[in-house]
C-alpha positions in Angstrom: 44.7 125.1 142.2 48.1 124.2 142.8 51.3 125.1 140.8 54.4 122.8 140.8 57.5 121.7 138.6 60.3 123.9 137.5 59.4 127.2 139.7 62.9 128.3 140.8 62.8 131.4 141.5 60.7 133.6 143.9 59.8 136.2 140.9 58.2 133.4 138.9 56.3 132.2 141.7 55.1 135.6 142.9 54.3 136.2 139.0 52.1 133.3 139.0 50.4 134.2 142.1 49.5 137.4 141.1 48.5 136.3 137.8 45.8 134.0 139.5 47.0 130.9 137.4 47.2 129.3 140.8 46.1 129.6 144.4 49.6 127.6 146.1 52.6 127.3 144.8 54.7 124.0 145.5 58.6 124.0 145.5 60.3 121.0 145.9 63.8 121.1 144.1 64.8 124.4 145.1 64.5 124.1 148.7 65.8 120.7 148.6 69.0 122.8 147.1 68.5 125.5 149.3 66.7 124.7 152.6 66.4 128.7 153.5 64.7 129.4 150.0 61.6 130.8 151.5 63.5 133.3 153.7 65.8 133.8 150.8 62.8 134.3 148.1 61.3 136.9 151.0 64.7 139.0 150.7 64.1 138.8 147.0 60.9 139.8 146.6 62.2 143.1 148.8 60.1 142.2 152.2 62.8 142.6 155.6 65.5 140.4 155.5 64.9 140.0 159.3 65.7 136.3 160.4 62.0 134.9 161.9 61.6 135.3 165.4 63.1 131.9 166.7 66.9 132.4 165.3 66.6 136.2 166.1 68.4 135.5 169.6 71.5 133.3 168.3 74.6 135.6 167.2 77.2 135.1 164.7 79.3 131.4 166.1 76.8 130.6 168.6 75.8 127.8 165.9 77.3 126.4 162.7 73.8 127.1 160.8 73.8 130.9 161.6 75.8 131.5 158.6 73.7 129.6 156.2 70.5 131.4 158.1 71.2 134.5 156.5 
């Protein structure tokens, strides 16, 4: 079971989760606003705000996304 529509924020999500009132949860709006919303909702939910593996080598100007990244 899948949950979707108006799940905004990472505490709901992992509340629903752990409530078992779904097995997935779908967001669509909120990473559409915010495209890092799954690294953000990590950082939230108190897990290491370390940036995954990939973007761990680019620095602070190397590119115009680092910023947004974090």
């Amino acid at each position: 079971v899948m949950a979707v529509g108006m799940i905004v924020e990472p505490t709901q999500a992992e509340a629903i989760l752990a409530a078992g009132q779904a097995d997935a949860i779908a967001i669509a709006r909120a990473v559409l606003d915010d495209p890092n919303w799954g690294h953000h909702a990590r950082v939230v939910l108190g897990e290491d705000e370390a940036l995954p593996v990939q973007y761990q080598r680019a620095q602070k100007g190397d590119w115009p996304g680092y910023a947004m990244a974090r």
